[in-house]
C-alpha positions as a Markdown table, in Angstrom:
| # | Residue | x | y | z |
|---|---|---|---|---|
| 1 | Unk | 135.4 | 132.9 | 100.1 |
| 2 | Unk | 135.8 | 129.8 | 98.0 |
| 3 | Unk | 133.1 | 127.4 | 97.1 |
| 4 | Unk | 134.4 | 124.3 | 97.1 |
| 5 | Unk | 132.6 | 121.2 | 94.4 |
| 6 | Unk | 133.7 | 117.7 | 96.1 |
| 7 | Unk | 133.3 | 114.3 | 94.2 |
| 8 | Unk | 132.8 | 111.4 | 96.3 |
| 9 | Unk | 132.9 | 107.4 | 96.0 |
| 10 | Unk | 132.9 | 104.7 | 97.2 |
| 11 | Unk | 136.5 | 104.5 | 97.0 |
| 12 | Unk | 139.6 | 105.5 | 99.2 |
| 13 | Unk | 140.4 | 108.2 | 96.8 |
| 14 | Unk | 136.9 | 109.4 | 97.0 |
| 15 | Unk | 136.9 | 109.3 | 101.0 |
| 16 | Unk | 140.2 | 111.2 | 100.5 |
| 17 | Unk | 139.0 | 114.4 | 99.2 |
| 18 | Unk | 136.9 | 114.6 | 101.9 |
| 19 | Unk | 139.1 | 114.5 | 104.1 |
| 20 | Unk | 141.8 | 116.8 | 102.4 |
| 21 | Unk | 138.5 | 119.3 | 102.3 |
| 22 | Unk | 138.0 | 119.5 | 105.5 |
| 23 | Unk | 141.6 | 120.1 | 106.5 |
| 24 | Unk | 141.4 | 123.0 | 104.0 |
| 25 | Unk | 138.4 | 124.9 | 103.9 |
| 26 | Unk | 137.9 | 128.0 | 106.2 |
| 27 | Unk | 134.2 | 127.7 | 108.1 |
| 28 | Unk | 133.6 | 131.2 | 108.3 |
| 29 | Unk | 133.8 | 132.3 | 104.9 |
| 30 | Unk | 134.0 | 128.9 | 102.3 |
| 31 | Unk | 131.3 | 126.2 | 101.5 |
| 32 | Unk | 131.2 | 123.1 | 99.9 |
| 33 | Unk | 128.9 | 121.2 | 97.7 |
| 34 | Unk | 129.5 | 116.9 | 98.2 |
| 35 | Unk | 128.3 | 115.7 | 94.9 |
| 36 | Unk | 128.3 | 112.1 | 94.0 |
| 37 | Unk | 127.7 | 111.1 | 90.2 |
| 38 | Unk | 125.2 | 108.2 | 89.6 |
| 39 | Unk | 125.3 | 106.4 | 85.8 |
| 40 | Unk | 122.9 | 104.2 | 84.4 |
| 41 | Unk | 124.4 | 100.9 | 85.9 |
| 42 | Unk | 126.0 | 102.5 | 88.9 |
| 43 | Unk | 124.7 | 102.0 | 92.7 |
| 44 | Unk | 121.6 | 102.1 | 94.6 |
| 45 | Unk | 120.8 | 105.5 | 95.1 |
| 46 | Unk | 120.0 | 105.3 | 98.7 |
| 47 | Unk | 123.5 | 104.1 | 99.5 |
| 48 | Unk | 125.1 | 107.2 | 97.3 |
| 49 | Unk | 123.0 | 109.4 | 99.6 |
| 50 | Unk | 124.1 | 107.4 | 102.1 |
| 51 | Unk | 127.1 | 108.2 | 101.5 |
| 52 | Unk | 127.1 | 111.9 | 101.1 |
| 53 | Unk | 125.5 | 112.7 | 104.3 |
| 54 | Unk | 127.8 | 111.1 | 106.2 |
| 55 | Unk | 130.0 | 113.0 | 104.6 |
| 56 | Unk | 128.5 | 116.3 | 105.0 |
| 57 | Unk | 128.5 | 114.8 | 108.9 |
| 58 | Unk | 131.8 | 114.4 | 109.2 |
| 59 | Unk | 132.6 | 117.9 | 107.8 |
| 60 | Unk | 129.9 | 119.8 | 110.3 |
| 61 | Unk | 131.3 | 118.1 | 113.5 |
| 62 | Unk | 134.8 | 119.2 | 112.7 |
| 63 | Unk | 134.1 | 122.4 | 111.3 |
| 64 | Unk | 130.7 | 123.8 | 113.0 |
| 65 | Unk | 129.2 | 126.4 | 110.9 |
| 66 | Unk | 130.3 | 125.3 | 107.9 |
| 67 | Unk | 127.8 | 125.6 | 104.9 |
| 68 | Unk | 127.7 | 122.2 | 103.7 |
| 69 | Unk | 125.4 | 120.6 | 101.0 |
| 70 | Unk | 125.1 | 117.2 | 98.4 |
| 71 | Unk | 123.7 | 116.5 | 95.7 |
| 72 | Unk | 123.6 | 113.1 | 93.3 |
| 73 | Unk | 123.6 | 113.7 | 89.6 |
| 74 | Unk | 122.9 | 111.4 | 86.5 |
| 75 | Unk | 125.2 | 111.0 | 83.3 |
| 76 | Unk | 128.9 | 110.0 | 82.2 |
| 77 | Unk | 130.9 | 110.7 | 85.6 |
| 78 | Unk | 133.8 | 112.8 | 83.7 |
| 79 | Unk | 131.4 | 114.8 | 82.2 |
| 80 | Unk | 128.9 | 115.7 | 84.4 |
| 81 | Unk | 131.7 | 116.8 | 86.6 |
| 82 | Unk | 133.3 | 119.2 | 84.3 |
| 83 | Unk | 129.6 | 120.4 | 83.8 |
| 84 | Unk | 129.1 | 121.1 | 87.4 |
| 85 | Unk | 132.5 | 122.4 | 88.5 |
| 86 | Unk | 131.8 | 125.4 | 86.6 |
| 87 | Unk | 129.1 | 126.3 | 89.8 |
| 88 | Unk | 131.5 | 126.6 | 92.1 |
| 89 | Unk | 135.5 | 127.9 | 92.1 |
| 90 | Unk | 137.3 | 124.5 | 93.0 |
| 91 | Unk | 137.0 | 121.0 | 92.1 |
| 92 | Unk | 137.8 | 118.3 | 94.5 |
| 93 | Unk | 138.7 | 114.7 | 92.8 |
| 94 | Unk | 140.6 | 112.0 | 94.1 |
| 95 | Unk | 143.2 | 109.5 | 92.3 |
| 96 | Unk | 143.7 | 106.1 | 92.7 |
| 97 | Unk | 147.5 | 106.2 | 92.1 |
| 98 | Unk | 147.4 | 102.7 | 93.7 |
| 99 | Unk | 144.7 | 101.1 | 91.6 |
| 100 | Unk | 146.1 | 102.0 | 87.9 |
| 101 | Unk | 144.4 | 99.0 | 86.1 |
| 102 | Unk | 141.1 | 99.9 | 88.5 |
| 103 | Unk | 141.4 | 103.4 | 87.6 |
| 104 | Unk | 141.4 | 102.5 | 83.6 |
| 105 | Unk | 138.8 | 100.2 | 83.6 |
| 106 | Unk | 136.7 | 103.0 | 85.0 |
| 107 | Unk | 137.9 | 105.6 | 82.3 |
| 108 | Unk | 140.6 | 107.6 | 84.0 |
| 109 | Unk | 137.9 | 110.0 | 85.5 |
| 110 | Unk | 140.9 | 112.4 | 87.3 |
| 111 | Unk | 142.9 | 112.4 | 83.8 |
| 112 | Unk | 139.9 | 113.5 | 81.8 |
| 113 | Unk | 138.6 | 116.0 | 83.8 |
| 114 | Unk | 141.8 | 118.0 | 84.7 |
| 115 | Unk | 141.7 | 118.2 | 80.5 |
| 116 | Unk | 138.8 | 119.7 | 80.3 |
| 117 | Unk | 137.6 | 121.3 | 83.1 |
| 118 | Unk | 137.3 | 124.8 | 82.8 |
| 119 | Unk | 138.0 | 125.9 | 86.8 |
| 120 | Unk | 140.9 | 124.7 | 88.8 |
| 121 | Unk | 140.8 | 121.1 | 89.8 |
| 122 | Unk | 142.6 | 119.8 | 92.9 |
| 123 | Unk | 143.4 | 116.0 | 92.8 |
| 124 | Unk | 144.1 | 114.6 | 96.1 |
| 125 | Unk | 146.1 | 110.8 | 95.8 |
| 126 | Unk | 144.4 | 107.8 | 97.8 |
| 127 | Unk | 147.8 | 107.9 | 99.9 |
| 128 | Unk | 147.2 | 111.6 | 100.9 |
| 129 | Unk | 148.5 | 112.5 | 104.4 |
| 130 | Unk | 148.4 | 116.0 | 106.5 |
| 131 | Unk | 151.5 | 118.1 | 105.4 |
| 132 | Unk | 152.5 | 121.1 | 106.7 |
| 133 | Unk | 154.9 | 122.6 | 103.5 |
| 134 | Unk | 154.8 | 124.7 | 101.3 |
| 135 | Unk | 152.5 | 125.2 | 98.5 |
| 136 | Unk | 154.7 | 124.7 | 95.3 |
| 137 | Unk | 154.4 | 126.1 | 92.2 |
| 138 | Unk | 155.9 | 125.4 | 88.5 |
| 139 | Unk | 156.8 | 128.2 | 87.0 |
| 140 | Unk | 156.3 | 128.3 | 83.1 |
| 141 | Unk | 155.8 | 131.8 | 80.9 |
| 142 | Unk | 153.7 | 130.1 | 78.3 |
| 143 | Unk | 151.0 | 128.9 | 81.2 |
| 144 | Unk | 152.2 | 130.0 | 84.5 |
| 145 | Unk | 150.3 | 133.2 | 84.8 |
| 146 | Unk | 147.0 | 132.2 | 85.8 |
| 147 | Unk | 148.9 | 129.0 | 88.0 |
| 148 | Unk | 151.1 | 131.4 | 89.6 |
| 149 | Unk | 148.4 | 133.8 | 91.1 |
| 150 | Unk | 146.2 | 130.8 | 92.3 |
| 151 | Unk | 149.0 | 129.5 | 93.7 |
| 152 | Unk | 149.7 | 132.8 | 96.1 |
| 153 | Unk | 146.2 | 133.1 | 96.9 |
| 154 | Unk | 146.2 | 129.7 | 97.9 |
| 155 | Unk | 149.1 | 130.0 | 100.2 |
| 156 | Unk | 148.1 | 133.7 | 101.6 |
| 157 | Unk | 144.7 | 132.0 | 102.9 |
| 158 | Unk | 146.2 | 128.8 | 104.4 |
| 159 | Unk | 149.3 | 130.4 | 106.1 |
| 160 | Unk | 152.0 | 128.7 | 104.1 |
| 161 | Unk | 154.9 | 129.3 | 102.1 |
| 162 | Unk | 155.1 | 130.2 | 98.2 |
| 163 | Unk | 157.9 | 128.0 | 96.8 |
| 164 | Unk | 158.2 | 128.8 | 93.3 |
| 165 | Unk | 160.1 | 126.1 | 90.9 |
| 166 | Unk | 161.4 | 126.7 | 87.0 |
| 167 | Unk | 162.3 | 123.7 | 85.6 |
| 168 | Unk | 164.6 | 124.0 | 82.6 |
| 169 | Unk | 166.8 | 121.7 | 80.1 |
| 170 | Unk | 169.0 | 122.4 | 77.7 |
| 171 | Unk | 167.3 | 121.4 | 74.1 |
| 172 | Unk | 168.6 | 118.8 | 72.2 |
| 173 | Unk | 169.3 | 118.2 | 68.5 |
| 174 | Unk | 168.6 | 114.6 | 67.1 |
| 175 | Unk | 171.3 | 113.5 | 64.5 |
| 176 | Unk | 171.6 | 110.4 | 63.0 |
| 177 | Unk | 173.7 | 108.2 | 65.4 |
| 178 | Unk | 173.9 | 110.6 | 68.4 |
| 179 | Unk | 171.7 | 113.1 | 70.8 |
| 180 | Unk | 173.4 | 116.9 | 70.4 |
| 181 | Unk | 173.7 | 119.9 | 72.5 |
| 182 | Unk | 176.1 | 123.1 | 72.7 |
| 183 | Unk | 177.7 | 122.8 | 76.4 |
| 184 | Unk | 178.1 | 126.6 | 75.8 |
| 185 | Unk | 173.8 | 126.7 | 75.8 |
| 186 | Unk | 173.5 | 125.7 | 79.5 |
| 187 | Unk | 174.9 | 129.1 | 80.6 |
| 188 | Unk | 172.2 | 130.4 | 78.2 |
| 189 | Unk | 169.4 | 128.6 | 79.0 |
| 190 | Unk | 170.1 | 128.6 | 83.3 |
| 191 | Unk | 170.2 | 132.3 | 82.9 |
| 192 | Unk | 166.7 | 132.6 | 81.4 |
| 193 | Unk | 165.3 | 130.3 | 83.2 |
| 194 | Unk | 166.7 | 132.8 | 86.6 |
| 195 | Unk | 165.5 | 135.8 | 84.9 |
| 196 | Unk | 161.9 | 134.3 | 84.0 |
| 197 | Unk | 161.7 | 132.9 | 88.0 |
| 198 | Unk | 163.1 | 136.7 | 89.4 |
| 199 | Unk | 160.0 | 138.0 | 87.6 |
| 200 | Unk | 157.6 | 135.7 | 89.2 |
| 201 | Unk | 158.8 | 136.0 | 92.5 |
| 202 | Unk | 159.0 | 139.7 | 92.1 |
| 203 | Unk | 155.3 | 139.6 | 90.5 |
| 204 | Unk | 154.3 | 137.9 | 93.6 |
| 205 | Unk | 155.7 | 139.9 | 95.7 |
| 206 | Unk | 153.9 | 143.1 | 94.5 |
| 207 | Unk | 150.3 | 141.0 | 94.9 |
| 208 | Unk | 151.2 | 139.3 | 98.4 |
| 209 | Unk | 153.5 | 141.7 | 100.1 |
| 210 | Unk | 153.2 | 139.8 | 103.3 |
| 211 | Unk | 153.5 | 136.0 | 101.5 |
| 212 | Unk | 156.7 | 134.2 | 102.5 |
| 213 | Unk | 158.4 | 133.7 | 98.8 |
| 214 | Unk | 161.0 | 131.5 | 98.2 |
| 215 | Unk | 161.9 | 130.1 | 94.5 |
| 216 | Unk | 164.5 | 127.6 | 93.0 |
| 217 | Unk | 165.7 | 127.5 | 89.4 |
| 218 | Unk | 166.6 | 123.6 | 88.6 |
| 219 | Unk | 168.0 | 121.4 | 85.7 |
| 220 | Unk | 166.2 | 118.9 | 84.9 |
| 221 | Unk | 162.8 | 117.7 | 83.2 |
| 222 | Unk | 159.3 | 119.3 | 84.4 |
| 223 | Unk | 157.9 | 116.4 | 85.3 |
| 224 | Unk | 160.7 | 114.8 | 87.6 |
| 225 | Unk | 161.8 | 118.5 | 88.7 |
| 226 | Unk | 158.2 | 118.9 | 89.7 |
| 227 | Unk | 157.7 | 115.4 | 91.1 |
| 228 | Unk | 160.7 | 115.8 | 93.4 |
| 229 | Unk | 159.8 | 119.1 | 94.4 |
| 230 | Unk | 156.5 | 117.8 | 95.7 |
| 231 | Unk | 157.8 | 115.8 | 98.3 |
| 232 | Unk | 156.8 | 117.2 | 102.0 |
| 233 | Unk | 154.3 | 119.9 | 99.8 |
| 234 | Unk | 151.0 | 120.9 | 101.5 |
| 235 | Unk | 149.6 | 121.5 | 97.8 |
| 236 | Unk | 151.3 | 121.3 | 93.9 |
| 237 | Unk | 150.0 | 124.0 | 91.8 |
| 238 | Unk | 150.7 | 123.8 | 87.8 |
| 239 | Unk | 149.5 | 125.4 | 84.8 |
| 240 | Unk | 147.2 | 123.9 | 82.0 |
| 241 | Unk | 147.6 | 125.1 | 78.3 |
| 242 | Unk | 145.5 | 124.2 | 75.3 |
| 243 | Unk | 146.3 | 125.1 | 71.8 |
| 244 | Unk | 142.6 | 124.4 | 70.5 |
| 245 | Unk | 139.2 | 124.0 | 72.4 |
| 246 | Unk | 139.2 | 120.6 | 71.7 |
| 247 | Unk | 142.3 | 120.2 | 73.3 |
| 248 | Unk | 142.3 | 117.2 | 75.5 |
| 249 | Unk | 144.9 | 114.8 | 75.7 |
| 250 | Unk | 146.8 | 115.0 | 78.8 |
| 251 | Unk | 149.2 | 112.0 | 78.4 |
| 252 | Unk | 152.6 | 112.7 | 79.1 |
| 253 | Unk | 152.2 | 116.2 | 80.7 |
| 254 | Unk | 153.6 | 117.5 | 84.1 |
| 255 | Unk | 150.2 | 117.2 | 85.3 |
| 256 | Unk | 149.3 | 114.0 | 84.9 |
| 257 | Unk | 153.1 | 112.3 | 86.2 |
| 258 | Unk | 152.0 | 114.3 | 89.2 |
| 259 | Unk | 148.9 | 112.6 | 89.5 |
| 260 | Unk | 149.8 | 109.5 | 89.2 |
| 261 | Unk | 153.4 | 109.6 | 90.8 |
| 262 | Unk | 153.1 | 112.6 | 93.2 |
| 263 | Unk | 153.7 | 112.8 | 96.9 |
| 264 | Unk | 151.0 | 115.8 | 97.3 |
| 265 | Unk | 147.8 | 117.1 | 96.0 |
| 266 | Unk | 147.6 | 119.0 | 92.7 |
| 267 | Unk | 146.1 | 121.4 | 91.5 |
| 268 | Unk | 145.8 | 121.8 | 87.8 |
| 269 | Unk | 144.8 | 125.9 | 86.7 |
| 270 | Unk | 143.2 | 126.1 | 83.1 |
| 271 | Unk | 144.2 | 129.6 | 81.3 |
| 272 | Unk | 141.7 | 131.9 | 81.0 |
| 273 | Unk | 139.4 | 131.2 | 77.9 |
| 274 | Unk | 140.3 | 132.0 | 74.4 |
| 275 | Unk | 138.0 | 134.7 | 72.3 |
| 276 | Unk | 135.0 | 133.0 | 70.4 |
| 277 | Unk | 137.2 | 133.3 | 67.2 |
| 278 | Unk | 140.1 | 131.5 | 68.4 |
| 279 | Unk | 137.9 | 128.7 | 70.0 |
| 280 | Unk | 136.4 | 128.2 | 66.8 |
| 281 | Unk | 139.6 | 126.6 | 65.2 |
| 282 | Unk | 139.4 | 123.2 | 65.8 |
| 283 | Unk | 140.5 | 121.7 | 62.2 |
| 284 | Unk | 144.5 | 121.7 | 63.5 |
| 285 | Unk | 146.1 | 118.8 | 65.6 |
| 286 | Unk | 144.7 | 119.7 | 69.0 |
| 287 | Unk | 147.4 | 119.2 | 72.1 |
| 288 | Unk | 147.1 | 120.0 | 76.2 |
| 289 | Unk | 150.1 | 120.0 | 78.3 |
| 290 | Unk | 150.4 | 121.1 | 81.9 |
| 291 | Unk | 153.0 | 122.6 | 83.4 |
């Protein structure tokens, strides 16, 4: 069973994870909360509830027997979202991929609460169409634990393929008047990046025996290995990681060149949280990357 938390707008985006829900969810065994977030200045609230129930409409007619609810909420959108995502196992966001300068007016909503959300988020694009492939997944040892298993259960319940996807480079040294690396290092570098995707697919494997599994070990940066990867994928899964607890910044991260750039839905998977004592360090540079 999966309880799914939807936000909804009045925006394309927001109509979007609607619909991407109801393609998704299971009616015998999942539910979903709609939940629209109201600030100070924000709409009437009879047209947010409005809203929702046609919503919640929408979703019963297709999917009969579906627990459905909605809710409006008061307070800074990104925040009151992170807050209430933690009462179910999914959150549901759209992005407005289209709409960049719309999208940072508004505060980057999507961007901010994949950083700090503390259950997977799925962010559907305003462009989202049905797609019947695979659900992909980057594989990464420093975050890809907790990505990797969603991932599987994700594509055992809906019937697709795993495609599993290790991006790796060779690094470079900066000199003075040139960019530097050992040729010999590719060898090096391909063969733990085959060794690393053989133990994911073999980790799978053992959880899933009856997935379909398929992996690919490619050259390239994350982000554009990833972003080309999602083309004609039901569903993107990467990893979150976050050095400190105040860990927030998400610019320039797999995740977020997905979401604004990518051809599927994403779904961003925090790590499991640190011990109290390790969450308490908050004095050193604090850094989030996904994927």
């Amino acid at each position: 069973m999966t309880a799914y938390t939807v936000a909804i707008d009045n925006t394309v985006a927001g109509w979007k994870t609607v619909d991407w829900t109801g393609d998704t969810v299971d009616p015998a065994t999942d539910s979903v909360r709609l939940l629209t977030v109201s600030e100070f200045y924000g709409e009437a609230l009879t047209r947010s509830e409005n809203r929702l129930a046609a919503a919640a409409e929408r979703l019963r007619t297709t999917h009969p027997g579906l627990a459905v609810t909605h809710d409006v909420t008061g307070g800074p959108t990104a925040d009151r979202l992170v807050a209430d995502a933690v009462l179910g196992d999914v959150l549901v966001i759209g992005a407005r991929q289209a709409h960049t300068i719309a999208a940072a007016i508004t505060g980057r909503v999507a961007e901010r609460v994949v950083a700090h959300a503390t259950t997977p988020v799925i962010v559907v694009p305003e462009q989202w169409e049905r797609a019947d492939g695979p659900v992909v997944v980057g594989v990464d040892g420093r975050s890809a634990a907790s990505a990797l298993a969603w991932a599987a259960d994700a594509a055992q319940r809906r019937g697709r393929e795993l495609d599993l996807v290790r991006a790796w480079a060779v690094p470079i040294a900066m000199a003075p008047y040139a960019n530097i690396y050992l040729e010999e290092d590719r060898a090096l570098w391909s063969n733990e990046a085959d060794i690393e995707l053989r133990a994911a697919i073999r980790a799978v494997g053992n959880a899933h025996p009856g997935l379909r599994v398929d992996g690919s070990s490619v050259e390239g940066q994350p982000r554009e290995v990833m972003l080309q990867s999602s083309r004609g994928a039901s569903l993107v899964v990467v990893g979150r990681r976050h050095r400190t607890a105040m860990g927030g910044f998400l610019a320039g991260s797999v995740g977020e060149h997905l979401m604004h750039h990518g051809h599927a839905p994403v779904c961003v998977v925090p790590q499991p949280r640190r011990r109290a004592e390790d969450s308490d360090r908050v004095a050193e540079p604090a850094h989030a990357e996904v994927g």
